[in-house]
N, C-alpha and C positions, 0 to 999 in steps of 0.2 A: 504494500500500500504506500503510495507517493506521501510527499509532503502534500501536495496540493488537497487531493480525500483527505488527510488527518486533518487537515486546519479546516474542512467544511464540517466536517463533523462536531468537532467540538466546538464551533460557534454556531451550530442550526443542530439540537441534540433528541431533535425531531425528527431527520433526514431521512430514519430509516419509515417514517411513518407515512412518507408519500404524501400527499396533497396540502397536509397542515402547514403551515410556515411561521419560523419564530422570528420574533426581536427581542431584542434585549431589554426595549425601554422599561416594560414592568412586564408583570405577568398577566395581568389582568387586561390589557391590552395587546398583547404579544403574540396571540395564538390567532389565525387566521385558516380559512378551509377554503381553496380555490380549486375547480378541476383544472387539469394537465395529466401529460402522460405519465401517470403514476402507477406504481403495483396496483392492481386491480380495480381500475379508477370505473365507475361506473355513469353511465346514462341514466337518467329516468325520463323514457320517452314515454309514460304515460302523467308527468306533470302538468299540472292545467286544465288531466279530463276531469267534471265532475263527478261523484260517487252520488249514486240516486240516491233519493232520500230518506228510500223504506232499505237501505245499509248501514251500517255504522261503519266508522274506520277499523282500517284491518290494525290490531292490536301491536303486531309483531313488528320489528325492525332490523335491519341489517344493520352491525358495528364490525368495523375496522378495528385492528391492535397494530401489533407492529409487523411490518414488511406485509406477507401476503396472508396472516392468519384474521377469519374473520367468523363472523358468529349471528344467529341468529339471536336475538332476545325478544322477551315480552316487556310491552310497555302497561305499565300502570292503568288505569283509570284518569282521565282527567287533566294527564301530560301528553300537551303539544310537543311534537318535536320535529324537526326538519333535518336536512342531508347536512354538514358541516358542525350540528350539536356537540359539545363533549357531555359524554355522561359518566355516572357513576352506575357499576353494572356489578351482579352478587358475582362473585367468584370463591374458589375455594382455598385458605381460607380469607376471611377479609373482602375486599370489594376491588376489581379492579378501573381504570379508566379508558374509555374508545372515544374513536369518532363515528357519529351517525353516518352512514355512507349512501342509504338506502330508507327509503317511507312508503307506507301506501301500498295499491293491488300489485305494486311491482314485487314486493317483498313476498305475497303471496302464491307467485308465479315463480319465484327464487326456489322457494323453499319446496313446490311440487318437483320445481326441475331434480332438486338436490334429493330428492325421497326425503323432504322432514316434515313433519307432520305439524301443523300447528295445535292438535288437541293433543298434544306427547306434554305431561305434566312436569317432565323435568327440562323445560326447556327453562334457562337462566329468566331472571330480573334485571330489568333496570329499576335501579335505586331512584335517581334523578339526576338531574343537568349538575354538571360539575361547578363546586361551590370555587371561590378563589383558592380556599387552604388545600381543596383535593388537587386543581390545576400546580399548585404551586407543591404539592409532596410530589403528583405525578413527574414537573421538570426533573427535582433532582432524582427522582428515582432514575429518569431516560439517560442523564446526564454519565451516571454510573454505568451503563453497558458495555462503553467502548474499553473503557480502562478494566473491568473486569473480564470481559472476554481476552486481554492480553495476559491479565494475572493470570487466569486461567490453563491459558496456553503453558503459562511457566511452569505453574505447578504439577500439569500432565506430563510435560518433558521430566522434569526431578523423578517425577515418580514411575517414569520407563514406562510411560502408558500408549501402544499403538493406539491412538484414535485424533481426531484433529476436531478441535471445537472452532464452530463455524458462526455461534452465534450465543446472545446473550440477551434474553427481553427480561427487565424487572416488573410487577406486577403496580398496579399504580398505589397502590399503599404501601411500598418498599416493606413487602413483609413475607418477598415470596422474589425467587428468580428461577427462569428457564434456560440451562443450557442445553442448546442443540448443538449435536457431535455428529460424528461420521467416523466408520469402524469396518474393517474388513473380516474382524474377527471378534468375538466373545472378550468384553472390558469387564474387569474386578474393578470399577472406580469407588469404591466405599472406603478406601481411605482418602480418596479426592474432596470426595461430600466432606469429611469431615473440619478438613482443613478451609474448603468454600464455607462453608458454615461459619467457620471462625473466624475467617477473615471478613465476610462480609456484613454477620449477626442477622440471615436470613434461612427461611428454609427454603432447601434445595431441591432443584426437582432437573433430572439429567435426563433427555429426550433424544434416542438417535432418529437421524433421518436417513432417509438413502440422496448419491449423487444429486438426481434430478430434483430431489427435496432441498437441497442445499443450492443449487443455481437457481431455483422461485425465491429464495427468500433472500439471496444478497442479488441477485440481479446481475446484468453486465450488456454490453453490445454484441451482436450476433454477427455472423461474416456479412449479414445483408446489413448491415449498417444501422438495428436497428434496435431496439429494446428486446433482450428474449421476451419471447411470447410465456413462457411462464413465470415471468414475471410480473407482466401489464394485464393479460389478459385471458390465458389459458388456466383452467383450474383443475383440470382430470389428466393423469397420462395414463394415452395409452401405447401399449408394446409396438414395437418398432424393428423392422426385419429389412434384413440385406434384399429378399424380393420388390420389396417395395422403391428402392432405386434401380434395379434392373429391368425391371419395367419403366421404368421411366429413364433409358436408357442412360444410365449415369455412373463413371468409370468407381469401382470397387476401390477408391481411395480411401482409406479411414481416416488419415488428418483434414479429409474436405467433406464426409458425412459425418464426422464428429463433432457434436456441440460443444459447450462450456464442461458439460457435465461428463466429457469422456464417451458421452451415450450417442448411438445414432439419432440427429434431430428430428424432432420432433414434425418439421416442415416437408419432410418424408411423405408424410401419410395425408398430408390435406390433397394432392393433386392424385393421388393413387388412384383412385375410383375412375376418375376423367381420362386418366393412360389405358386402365384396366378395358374400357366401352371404345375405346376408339380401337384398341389392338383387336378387339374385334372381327373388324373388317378385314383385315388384313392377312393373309397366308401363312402359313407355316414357314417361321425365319428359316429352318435347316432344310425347306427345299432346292432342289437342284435342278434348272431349265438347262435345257438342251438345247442348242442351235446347231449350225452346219459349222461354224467358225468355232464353235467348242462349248462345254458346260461352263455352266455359271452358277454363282453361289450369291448367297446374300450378304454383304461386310457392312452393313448399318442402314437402319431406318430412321424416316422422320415422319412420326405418330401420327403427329395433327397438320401436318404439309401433303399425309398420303401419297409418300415416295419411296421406294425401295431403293437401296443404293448398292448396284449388283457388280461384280467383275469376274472376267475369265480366270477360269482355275489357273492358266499357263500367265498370268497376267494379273495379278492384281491389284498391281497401283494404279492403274486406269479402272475411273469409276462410272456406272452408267446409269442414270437419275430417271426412275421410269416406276408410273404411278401404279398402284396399286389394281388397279382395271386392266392394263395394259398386261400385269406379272401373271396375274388370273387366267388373261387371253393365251399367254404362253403356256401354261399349267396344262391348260383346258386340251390346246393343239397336242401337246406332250402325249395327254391320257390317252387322244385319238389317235398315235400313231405318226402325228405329223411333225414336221421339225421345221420350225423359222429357219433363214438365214443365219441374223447376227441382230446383237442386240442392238444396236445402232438404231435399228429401223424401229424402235416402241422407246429408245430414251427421249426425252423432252430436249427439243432444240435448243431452248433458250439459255439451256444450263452451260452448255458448250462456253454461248457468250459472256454469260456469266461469270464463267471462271476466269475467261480471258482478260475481262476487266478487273476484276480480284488480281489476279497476275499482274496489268498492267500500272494498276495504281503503288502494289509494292513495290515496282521496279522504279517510278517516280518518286516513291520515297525514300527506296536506297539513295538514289540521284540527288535528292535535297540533303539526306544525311552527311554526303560526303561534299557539297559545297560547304 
């Protein structure tokens, strides 16, 4: 971690909480909730419908904690609240603190998506809107994570412990901490607790996560340039397989299918289905056309362009760009006994000129390189 992250961090001790944003002037003025692209930053595109009148409001609310962990709660009776509220919410033991992130039938359609039930009796409380003294115990509680999660780290090392702690939330009544770790093997950390205990005068609670658990909740840039997607926006993983680039004809590099998290990404499986319906169409890659000039093979396809890109067995760095309809017709001749020419005669013309200007424009760039 740069100088530049450690010095954001310790002046905004909120950072990891996504959309809140601090100052310093006081406390009580200091805390702000704007959307941006934040861990799990949400819409409510049904703000502004009315609720008929023979409904009451839907009770429940979604709250934010830190990074991407969030939670459904029940609202009291009689308290308004809106998306950016901080509240005070029952946790165990003590009360912790969140942000409202979520109101209204939207919350309702959440929690069907998520299988939670709103008649489920132990779903949490909210207490109420966070007084000054709770905002002001919750800073210094947040304040506390970064320099505990380092202590931490030290005292895993001292203690010869294979595992790597990746993260530290304090509870908003500093009367409780959450360390998440990451471990390739079975941790004895109970003599860890006891020493975090002591050092910190909290109870401890040590939580492993896997990989992909650990890149949601500190986040980072993707090779497309952009926010991992489990961090901003994806909330379920699912399994991820080397078919799923192979069909989407995409060479078996592991350092260019591999995310943050060491794992195949995840952006694997959104276009799958769309490769999977169009291959469809398409003939059996390891067939073999027959012409008079000789057999030919298939050396790469393009899915959604519906081009087969075929060359002579005796020959294969010459490529021959010829549509799917066209490879069919040759199949079709084959089964009846019959045999084309040469391929020439069913590749697309224009590809020819194509490449020739491909060619010709690298040859004008050699040209300018070397002026």
């Amino acid at each position: 971690m740069d100088e530049n992250t450690t010095s954001t961090i310790s002046e905004d001790p909120l950072f990891a909480r996504g959309c809140c944003s601090c100052k310093r002037e006081g406390v009580s003025s200091s805390l702000r909730y704007v959307h941006s692209c934040s861990k799990l930053d949400v819409f409510d595109w049904l703000k502004g419908v009315p609720i008929p009148e023979s409904q009451s409001r839907f009770d429940c609310i979604e709250v934010r904690f830190k990074n991407n962990r969030k939670d459904f709660l029940r609202c009291p009776p009689g308290l308004t609240l809106f998306a950016g509220d901080i509240v005070a919410v029952e946790a165990s033991p003590g009360h912790d603190i969140g942000i409202v992130t979520l109101t209204g039938e939207l919350v309702r359609i959440q929690m069907k998506r998520k299988n939670v039930s709103p008649a489920k009796e132990d779903i949490r409380k909210v207490y109420r809107k966070a007084r000054p003294a709770d905002t002001e115990k919750w800073m210094n509680a947040v304040s506390r994570e970064y320099k505990a999660t380092i202590r931490c780290r030290v005292f895993a090392a001292n203690l010869g412990l294979k595992m790597k702690v990746n993260d530290v939330e304090f509870q908003g009544d500093e009367t409780k901490a959450i360390f998440y770790y990451t471990a390739d093997e079975r941790v004895d950390f109970r003599e860890l607790i006891k020493i975090l205990a002591e050092e910190f005068k909290v109870r401890i609670e040590m939580r492993q996560i896997g990989v992909r658990q650990e890149a949601s909740r500190l986040g980072g840039i993707g090779s497309c340039g952009r926010e991992l997607c489990c961090s901003t926006w994806l909330t379920g993983f699912h399994s991820v397989t080397t078919a799923a680039a192979r069909v989407q004809q995409m060479s078996l590099n592991p350092q260019k299918l591999a995310g943050q998290c060491s794992k195949l990404k995840c952006c694997l499986n959104y276009e799958f289905e769309s490769y999977t319906d169009a291959l469809k169409a398409f003939p059996d890659e390891n067939s073999v056309l027959k012409t008079k000039k000789g057999d030919a093979s298939v050396q790469k396809i393009d899915v959604f362009g519906g081009v087969m890109w075929l060359a002579y067995k005796t020959n294969e760095s010459e490529l021959f760009a010829i549509p799917i309809e066209k490879v069919k017709e040759i199949l079709a001749l084959n089964r009846g006994g019959k045999i084309p020419d040469k391929l020439e005669d069913f590749a697309r013309k224009q590809e020819k000129k194509v490449a020739l200007e491909m060619v010709s424009g690298t040859e004008d760039l050699h040209r300018f390189d070397k002026k």
